[in-house]
One Martini backbone bead per residue (centre of mass of N, CA, C, O) as a GRO file, in nm:
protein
  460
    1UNK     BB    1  -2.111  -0.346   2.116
    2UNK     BB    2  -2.285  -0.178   1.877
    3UNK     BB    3  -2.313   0.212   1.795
    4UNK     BB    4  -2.255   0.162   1.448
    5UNK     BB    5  -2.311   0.027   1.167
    6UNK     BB    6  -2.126   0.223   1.022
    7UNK     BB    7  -1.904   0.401   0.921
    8UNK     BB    8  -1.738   0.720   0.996
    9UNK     BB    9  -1.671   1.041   0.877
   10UNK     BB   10  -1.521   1.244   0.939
   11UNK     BB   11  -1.519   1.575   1.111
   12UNK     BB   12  -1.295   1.676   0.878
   13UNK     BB   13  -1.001   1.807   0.772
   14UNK     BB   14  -0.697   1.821   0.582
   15UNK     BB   15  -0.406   2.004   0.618
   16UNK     BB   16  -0.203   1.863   0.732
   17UNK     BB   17   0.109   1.657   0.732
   18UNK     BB   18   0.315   1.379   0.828
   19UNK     BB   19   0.552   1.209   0.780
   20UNK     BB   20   0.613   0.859   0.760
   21UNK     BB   21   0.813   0.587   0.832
   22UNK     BB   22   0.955   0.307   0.607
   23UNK     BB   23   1.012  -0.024   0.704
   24UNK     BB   24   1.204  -0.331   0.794
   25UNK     BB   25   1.192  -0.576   0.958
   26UNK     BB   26   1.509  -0.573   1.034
   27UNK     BB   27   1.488  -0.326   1.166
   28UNK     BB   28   1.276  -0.377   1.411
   29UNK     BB   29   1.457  -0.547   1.521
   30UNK     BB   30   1.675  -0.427   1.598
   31UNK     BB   31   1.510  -0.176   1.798
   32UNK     BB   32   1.346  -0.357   1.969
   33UNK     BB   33   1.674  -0.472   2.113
   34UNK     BB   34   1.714  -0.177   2.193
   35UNK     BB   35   1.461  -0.168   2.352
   36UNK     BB   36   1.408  -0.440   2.509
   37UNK     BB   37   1.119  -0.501   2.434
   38UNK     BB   38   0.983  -0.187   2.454
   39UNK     BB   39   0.798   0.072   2.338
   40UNK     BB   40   0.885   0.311   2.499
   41UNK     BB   41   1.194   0.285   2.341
   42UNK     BB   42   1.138   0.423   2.108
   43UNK     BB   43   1.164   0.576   1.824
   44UNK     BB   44   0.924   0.731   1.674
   45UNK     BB   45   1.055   0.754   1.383
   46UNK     BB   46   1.007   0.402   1.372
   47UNK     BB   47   0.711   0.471   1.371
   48UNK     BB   48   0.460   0.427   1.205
   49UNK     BB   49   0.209   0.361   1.379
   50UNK     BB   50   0.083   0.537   1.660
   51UNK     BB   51  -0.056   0.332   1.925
   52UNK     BB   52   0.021   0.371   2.228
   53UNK     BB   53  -0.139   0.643   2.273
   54UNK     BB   54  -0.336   0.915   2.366
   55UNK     BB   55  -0.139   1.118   2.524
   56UNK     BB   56  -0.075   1.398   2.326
   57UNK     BB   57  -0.156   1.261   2.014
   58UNK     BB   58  -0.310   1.515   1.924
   59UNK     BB   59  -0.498   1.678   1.701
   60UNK     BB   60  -0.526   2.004   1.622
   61UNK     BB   61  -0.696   2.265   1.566
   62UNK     BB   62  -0.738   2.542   1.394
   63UNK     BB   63  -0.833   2.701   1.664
   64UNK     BB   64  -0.620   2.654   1.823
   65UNK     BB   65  -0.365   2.752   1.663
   66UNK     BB   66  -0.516   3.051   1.687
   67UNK     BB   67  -0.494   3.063   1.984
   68UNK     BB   68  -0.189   3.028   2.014
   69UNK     BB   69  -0.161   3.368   1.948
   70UNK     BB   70  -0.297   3.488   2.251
   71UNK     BB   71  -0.071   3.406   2.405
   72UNK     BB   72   0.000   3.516   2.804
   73UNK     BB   73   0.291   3.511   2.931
   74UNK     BB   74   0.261   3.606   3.164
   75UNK     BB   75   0.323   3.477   3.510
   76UNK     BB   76   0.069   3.665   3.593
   77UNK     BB   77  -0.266   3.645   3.505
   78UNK     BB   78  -0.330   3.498   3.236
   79UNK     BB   79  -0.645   3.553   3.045
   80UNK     BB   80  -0.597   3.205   2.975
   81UNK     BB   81  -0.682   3.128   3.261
   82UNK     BB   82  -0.996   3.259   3.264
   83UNK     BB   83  -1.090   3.075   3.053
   84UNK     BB   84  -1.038   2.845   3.144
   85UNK     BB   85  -1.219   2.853   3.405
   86UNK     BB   86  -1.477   2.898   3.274
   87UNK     BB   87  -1.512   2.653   3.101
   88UNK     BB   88  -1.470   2.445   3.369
   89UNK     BB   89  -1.760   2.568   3.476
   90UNK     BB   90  -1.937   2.494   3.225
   91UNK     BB   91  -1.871   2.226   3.220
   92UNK     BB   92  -1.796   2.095   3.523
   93UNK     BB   93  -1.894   2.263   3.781
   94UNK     BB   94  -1.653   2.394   3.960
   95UNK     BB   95  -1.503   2.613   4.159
   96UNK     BB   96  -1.221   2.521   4.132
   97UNK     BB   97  -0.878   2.570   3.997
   98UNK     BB   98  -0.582   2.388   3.881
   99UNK     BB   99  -0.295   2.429   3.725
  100UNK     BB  100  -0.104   2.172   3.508
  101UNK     BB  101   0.135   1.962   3.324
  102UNK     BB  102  -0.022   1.742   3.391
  103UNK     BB  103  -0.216   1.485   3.534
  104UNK     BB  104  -0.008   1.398   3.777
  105UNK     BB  105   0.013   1.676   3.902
  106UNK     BB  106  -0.240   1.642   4.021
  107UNK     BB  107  -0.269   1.427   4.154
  108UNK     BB  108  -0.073   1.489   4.387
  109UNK     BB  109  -0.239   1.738   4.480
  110UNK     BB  110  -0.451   1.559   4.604
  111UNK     BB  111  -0.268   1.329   4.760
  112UNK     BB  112  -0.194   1.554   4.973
  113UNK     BB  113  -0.408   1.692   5.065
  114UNK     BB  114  -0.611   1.403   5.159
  115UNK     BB  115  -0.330   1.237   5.270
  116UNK     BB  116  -0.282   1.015   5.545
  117UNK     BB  117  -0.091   0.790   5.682
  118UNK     BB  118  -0.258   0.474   5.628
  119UNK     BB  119  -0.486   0.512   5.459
  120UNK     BB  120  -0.748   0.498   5.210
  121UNK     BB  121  -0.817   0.428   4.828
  122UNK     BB  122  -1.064   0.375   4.700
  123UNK     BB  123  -1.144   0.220   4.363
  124UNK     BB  124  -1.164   0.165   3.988
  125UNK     BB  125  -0.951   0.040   3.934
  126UNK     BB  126  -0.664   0.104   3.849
  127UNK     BB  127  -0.391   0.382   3.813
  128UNK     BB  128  -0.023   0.417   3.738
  129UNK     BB  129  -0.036   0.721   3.846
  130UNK     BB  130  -0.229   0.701   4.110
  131UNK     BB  131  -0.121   0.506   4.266
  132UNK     BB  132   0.085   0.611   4.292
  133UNK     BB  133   0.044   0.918   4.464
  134UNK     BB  134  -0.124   0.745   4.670
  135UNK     BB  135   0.138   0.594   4.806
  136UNK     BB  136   0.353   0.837   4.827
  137UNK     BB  137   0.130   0.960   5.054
  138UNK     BB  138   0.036   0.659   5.235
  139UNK     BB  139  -0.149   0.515   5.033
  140UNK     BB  140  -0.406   0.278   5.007
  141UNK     BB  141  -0.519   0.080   4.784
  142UNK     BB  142  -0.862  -0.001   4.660
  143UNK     BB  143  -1.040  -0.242   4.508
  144UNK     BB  144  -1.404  -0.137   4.381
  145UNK     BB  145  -1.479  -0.316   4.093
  146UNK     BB  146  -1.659  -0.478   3.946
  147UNK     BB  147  -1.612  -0.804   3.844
  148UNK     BB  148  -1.654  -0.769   3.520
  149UNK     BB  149  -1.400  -0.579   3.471
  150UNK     BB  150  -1.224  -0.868   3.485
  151UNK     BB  151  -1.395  -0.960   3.237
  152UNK     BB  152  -1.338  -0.965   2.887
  153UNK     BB  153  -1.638  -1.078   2.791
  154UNK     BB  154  -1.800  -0.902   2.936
  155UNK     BB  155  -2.122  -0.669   2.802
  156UNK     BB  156  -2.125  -0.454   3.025
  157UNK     BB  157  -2.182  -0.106   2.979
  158UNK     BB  158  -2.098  -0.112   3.314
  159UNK     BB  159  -1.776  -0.168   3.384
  160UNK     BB  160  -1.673   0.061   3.595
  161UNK     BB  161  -1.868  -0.002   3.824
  162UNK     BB  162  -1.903   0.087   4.153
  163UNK     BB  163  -1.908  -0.165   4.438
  164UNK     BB  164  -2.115  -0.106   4.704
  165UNK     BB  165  -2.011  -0.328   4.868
  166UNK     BB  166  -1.719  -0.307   4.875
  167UNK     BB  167  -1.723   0.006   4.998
  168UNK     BB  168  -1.876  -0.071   5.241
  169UNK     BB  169  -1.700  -0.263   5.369
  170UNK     BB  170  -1.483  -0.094   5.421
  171UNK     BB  171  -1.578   0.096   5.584
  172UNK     BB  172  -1.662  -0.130   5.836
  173UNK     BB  173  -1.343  -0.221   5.858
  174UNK     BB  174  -1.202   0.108   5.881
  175UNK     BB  175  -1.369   0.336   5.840
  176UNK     BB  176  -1.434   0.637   5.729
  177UNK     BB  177  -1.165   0.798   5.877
  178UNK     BB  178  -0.982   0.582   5.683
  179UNK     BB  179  -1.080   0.751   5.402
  180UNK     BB  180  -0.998   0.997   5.174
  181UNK     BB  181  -1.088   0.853   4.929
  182UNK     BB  182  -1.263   0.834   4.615
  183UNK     BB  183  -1.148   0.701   4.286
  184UNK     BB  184  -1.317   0.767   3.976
  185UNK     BB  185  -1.303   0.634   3.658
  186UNK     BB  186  -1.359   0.843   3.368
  187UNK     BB  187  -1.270   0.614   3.248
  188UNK     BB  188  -1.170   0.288   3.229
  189UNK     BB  189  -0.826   0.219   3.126
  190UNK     BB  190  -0.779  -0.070   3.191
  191UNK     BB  191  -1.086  -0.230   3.149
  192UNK     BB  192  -1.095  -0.070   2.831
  193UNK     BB  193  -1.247   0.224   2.867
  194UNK     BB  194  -1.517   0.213   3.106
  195UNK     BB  195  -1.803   0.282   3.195
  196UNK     BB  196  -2.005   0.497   3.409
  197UNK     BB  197  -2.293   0.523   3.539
  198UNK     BB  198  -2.474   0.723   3.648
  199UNK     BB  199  -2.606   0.560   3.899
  200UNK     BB  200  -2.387   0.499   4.016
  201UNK     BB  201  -2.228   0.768   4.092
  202UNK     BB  202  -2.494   0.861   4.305
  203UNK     BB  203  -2.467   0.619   4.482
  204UNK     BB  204  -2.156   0.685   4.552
  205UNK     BB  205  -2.238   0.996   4.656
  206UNK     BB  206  -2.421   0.900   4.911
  207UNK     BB  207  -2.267   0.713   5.052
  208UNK     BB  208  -2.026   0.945   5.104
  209UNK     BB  209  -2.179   1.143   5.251
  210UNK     BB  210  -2.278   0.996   5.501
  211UNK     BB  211  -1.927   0.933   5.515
  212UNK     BB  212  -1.757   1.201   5.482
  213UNK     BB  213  -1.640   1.104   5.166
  214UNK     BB  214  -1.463   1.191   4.915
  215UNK     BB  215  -1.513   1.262   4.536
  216UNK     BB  216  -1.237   1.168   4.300
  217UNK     BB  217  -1.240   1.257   3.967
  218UNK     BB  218  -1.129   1.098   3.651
  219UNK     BB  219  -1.148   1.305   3.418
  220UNK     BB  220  -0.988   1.262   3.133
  221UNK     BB  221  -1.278   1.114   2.991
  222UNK     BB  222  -1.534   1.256   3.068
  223UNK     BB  223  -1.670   1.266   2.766
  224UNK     BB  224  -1.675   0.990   2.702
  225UNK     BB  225  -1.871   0.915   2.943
  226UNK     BB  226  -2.107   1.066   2.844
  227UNK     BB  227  -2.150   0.952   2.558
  228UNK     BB  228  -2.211   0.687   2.685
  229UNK     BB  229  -2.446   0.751   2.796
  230UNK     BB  230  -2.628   0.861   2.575
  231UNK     BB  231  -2.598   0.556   2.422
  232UNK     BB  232  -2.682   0.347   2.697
  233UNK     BB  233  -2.871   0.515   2.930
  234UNK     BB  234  -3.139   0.557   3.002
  235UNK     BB  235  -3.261   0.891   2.984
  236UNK     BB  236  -2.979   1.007   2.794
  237UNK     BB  237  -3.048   1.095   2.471
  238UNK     BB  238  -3.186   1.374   2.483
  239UNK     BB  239  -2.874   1.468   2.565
  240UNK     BB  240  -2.608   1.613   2.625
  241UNK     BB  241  -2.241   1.598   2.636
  242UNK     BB  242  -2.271   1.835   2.832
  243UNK     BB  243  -2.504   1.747   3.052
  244UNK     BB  244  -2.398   1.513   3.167
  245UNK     BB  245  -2.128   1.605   3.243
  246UNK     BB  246  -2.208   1.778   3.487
  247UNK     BB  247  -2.388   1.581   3.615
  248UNK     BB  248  -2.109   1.373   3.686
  249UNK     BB  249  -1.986   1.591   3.873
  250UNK     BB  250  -2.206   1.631   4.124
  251UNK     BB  251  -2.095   1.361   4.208
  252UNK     BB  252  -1.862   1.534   4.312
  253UNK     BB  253  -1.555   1.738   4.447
  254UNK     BB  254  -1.364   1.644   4.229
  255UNK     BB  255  -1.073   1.667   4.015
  256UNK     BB  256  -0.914   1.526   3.774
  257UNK     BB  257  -0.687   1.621   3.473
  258UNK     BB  258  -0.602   1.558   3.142
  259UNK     BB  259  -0.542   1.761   2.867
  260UNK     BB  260  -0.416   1.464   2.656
  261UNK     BB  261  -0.698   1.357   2.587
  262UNK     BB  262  -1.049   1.527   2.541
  263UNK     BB  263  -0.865   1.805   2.462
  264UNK     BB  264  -0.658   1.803   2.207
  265UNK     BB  265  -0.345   1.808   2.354
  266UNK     BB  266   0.008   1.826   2.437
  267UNK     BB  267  -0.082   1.972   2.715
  268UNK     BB  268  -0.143   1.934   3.050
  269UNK     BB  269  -0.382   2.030   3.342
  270UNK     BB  270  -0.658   2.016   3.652
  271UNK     BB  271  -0.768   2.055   3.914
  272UNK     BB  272  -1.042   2.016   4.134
  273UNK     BB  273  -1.285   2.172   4.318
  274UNK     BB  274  -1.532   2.315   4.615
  275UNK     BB  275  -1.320   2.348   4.853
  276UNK     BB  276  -1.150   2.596   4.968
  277UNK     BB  277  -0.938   2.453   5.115
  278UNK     BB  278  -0.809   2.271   4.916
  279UNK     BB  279  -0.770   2.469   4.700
  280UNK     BB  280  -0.521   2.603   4.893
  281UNK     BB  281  -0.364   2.411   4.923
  282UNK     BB  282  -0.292   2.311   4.614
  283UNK     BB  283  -0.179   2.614   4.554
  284UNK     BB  284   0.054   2.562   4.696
  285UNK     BB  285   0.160   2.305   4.573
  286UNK     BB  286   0.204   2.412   4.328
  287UNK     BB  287   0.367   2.603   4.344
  288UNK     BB  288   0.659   2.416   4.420
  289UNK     BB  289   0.559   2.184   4.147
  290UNK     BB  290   0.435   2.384   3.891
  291UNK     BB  291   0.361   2.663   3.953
  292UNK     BB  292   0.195   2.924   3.935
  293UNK     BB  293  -0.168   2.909   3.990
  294UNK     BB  294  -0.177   3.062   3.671
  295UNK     BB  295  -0.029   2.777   3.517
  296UNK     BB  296   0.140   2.523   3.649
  297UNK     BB  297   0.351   2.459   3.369
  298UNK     BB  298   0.176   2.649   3.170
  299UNK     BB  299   0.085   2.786   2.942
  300UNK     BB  300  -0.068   3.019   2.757
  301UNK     BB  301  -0.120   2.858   2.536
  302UNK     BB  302  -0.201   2.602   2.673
  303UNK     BB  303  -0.473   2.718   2.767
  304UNK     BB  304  -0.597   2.800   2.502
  305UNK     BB  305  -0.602   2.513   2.394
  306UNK     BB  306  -0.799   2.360   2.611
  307UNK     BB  307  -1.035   2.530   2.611
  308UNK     BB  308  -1.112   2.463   2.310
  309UNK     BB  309  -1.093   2.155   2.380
  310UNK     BB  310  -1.335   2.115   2.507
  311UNK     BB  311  -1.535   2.222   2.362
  312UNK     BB  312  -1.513   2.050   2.084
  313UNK     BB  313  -1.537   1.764   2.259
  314UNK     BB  314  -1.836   1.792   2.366
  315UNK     BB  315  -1.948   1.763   2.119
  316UNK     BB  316  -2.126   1.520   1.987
  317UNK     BB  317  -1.982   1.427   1.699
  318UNK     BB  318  -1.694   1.420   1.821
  319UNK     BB  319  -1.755   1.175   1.991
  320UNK     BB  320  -1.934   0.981   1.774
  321UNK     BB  321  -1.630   0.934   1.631
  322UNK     BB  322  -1.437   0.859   1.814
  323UNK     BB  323  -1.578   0.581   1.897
  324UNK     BB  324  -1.617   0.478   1.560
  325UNK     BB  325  -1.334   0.426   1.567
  326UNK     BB  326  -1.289   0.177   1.763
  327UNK     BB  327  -1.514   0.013   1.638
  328UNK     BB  328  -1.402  -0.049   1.359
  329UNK     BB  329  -1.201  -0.185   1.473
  330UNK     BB  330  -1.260  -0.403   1.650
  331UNK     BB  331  -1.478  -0.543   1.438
  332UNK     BB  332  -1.229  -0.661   1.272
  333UNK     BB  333  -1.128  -0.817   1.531
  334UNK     BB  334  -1.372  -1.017   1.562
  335UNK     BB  335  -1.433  -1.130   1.250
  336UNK     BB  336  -1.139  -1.276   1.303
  337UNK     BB  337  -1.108  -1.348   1.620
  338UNK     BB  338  -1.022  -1.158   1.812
  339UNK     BB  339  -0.907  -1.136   2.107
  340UNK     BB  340  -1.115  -0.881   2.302
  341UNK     BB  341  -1.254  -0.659   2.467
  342UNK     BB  342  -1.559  -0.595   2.633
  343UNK     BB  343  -1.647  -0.366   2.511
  344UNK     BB  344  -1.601  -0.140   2.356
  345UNK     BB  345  -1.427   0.135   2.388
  346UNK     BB  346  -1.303   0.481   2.340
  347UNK     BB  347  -0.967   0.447   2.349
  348UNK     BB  348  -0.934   0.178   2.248
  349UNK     BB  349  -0.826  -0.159   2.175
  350UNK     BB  350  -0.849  -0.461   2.362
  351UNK     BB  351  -0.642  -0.713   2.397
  352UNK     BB  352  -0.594  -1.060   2.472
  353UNK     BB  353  -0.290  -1.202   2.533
  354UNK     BB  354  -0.370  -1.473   2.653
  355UNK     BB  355  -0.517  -1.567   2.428
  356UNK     BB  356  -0.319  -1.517   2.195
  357UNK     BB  357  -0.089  -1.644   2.424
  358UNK     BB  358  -0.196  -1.924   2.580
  359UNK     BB  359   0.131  -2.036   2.609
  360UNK     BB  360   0.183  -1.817   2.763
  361UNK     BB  361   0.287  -1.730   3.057
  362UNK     BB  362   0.257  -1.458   3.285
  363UNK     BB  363   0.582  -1.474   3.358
  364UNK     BB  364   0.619  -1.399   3.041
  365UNK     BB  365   0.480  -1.139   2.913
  366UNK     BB  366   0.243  -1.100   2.697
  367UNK     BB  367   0.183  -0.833   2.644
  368UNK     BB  368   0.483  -0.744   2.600
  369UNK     BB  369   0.524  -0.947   2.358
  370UNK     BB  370   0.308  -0.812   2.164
  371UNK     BB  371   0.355  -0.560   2.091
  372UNK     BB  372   0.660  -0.630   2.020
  373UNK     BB  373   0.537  -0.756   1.770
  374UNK     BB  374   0.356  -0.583   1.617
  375UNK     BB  375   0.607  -0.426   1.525
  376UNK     BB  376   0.787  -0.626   1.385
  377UNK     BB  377   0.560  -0.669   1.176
  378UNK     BB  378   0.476  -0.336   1.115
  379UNK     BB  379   0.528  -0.074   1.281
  380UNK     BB  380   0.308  -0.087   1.543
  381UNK     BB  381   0.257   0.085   1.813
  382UNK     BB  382   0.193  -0.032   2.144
  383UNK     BB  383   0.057  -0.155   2.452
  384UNK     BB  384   0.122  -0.263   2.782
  385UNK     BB  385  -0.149  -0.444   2.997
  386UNK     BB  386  -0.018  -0.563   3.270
  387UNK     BB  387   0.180  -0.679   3.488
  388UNK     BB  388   0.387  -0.448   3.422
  389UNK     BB  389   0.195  -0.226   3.506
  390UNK     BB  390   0.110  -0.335   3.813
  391UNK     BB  391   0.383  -0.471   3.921
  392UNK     BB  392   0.422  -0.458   4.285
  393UNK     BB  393   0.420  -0.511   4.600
  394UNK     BB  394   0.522  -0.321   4.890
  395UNK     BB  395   0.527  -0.563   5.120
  396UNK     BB  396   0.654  -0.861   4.903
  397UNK     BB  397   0.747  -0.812   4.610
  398UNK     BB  398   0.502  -0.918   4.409
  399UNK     BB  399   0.406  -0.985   4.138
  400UNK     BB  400   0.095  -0.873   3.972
  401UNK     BB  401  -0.168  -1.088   3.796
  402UNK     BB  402  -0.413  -0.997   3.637
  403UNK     BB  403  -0.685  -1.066   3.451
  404UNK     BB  404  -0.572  -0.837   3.246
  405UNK     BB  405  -0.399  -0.916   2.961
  406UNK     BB  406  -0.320  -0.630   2.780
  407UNK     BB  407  -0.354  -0.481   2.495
  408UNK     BB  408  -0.326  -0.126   2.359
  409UNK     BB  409  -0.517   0.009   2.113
  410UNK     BB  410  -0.433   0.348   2.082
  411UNK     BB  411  -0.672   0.655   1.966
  412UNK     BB  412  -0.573   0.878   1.868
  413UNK     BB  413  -0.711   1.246   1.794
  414UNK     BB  414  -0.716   1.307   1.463
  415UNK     BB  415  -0.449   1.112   1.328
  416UNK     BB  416  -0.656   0.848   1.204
  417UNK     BB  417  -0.794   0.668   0.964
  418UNK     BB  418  -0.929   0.396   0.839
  419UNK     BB  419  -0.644   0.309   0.650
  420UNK     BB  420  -0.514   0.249   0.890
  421UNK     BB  421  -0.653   0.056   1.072
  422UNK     BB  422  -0.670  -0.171   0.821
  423UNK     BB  423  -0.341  -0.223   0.923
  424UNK     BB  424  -0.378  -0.308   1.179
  425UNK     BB  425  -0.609  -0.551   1.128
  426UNK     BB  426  -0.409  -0.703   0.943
  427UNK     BB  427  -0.120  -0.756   1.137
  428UNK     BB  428  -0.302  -0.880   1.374
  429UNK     BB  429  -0.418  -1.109   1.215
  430UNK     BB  430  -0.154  -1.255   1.110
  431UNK     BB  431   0.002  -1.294   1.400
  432UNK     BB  432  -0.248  -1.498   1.492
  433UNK     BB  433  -0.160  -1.714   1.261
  434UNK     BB  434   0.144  -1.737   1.448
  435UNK     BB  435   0.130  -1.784   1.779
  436UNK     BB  436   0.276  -2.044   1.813
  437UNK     BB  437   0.593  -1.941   1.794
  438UNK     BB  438   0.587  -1.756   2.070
  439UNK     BB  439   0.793  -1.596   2.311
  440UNK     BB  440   0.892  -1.546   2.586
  441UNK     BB  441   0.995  -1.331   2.871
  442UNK     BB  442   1.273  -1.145   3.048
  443UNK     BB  443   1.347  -0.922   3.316
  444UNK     BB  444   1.644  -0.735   3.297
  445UNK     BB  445   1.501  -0.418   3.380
  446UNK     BB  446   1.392  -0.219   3.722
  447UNK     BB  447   1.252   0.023   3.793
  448UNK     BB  448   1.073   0.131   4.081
  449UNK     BB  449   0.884   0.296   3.891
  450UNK     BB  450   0.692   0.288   3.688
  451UNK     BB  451   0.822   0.031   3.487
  452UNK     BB  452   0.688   0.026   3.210
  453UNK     BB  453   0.885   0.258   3.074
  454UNK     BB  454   1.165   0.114   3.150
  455UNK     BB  455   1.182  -0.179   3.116
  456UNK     BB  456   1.387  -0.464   3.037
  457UNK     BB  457   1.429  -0.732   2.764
  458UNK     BB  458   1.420  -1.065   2.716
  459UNK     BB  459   1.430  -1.363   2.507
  460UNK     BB  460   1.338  -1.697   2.551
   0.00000   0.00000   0.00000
């Protein structure tokens, strides 16, 4: 699904640039071998294009680096706490704010507020350090997302959507007090970058409310699932994507939040919700484990940046840029003939790595194989998303093999132009060229938890 038919030209200019080092072949591969064949364990410094990750990886405004001269370090009550306050009153619409010092601190507050050991934590397919935090905290995740999620050629606009079939059977199936809440990851971030329509949302809360089950949302990237509702979603064309945001809020008890994905800030995070007990609950546990309530983790400016940047995020250019560069990422790998995850996402391009490395068996890492070839042919880092992202059963030790075996070509906001793409979209057309010399992998280091950041492998 194509969202604009010709590329967008930046909504910025550049002030400011970072040089990059131009490597050789031979370089990359010894780095890659260095580092187990995991790209998380490169040296930053080592990478042409870092499309790793959008996580903190963003460009900060002009307005952003001025806000940061404002910053109140003071321990307690520093007025950057409540102006970030009042941003996410308006832009989200929630009662309570908790901030913490990025995403998974907020996971943790929640996962501890509303689990107790042995309940259930339906979602629409996981998230990597969300199922760690409510698993951690004694919670058995249930994934309840449309079949279509798992087909990565289906070009459903909603494939993010909760199967409320699904979720109505556990529901009957272990009864609804044993259901700590349900978790909408929104964009779905496995699934592709995928959106939830806003009928999807009203209908998984009206279903949990019938059934007094709390619904909390992985806001991460709700201004682009904003969005993609208002030029997907029919009625909701003539909306802005401040208003979208706010509506698809009203339909959730709190959320998560990383403010180092759609707030352009390199770092921070804030739990939200409306019940009074649960905020008080959180704020004990921020005190304990991220910093006073009023600060959570974070500086001072760096909340006077994330609100700064909710702000500038949620204006609809911005984010019709944001998509803009997805896309045009994409349709050159699609005319291409690469195989990739449909339709395009709004954070970064999701290879279909079981197709581009079909002869590779997935016990063999292809998506892992996959990232680590991508950079010795270019210099260019991408991440897998794969059984090594999905990890082992924690009851029989089995690795999990999702049916999206894929590399995300993850797109930072604001910090690569087109001719940046046309060099990832052109190196990528070229290794697929060659894709039947690849041979997989085997993991020769597994730490405990979230394995995907630290595993080493070996080529087989």
């Amino acid at each position: 699904m194509t969202l604009t038919s010709n590329p967008m030209a930046e909504p910025y200019k550049i002030k400011m640039v970072e040089p990059v080092k131009i490597t050789t072949r031979e370089f990359r591969e010894k780095a890659a071998k260095e580092a187990g064949h995991n790209t998380f364990l490169l040296r930053s410094e080592d990478v042409y294009i870092d499309l790793l990750t959008d996580s903190g990886t963003n460009a900060m405004s002009e307005s952003q680096w001025a806000g940061m001269m404002l910053g109140d370090e003071a321990y307690a009550g520093s007025k950057n706490y409540y102006f970030l306050e009042k941003v996410m009153h308006d832009c989200f619409g929630y009662k309570h704010l908790v901030p913490t010092h990025q995403g998974r601190g907020a996971e943790n507050l929640v996962s501890n507020a509303l689990i107790k050991p042995g309940q259930y934590v339906p979602g629409n397919m996981y998230f990597t350090t969300t199922r760690a935090h409510q698993e951690l905290a004694g919670g058995n995740f249930v994934d309840v997302i449309i079949d279509d999620a798992h087909d990565p050629y289906n070009t459903n606009p909603f494939k993010g959507d909760v199967d409320l079939k699904k979720y109505e059977d556990l529901i009957k199936r272990v009864g609804a007090e044993q259901i700590a809440y349900i978790t909408i990851g929104v964009t779905v971030n496995l699934a592709g970058g995928q959106p939830v329509s806003m009928a999807n949302l009203k209908a998984v809360y009206e279903l949990s409310q019938k059934h007094k089950i709390p619904v909390i949302l992985d806001a991460t990237r709700a201004i682009e699932n904003a969005y993609f509702i208002k030029v997907r979603e029919k009625g909701y064309e003539n909306k802005s994507v401040r208003e979208i945001l706010r509506e698809m809020c009203s339909y959730s008890d709190g959320a998560t939040c990383s403010g180092k994905k759609d707030f352009h800030t390199n770092i921070g995070g804030f739990a939200a919700c409306n019940d009074d007990a649960m905020a008080e609950h959180m704020r004990s546990m921020c005190v304990v484990y991220e910093g006073l309530q009023t600060y959570g983790g974070m500086t001072g400016r760096d909340m006077e940046a994330m609100a700064r940047g909710i702000l500038e995020a949620s204006e609809d250019h911005v984010m019709a840029h944001r998509v803009a560069q997805a896309e045009y990422l994409g349709n050159k790998l699609i005319a291409a003939g690469i195989p990739i995850v449909l339709p395009i996402g709004g954070h970064g391009v999701f290879i279909d790595a079981r197709a581009f490395y079909s002869h590779i068996p997935q016990e063999q890492y292809p998506a892992q194989k996959l990232a680590n070839d991508i950079y010795v042919h270019s210099g260019v880092r991408t991440m897998e998303r794969g059984n090594v992202s999905a990890g082992r059963c924690k009851e029989t030790g089995k690795e999990f093999f999702p049916k999206l075996e894929t590399v995300r070509v993850t797109i930072p906001r604001r910090v690569y132009t087109q001719s940046h793409f046309d060099v990832v979209a052109d190196a990528i057309i070229d290794l697929y060229k060659q894709r039947d010399k690849a041979k997989g992998l085997k993991m020769v280091f597994e730490p405990k938890y979230l394995r995907f950041f630290q595993a080493r492998f070996e080529m087989l």
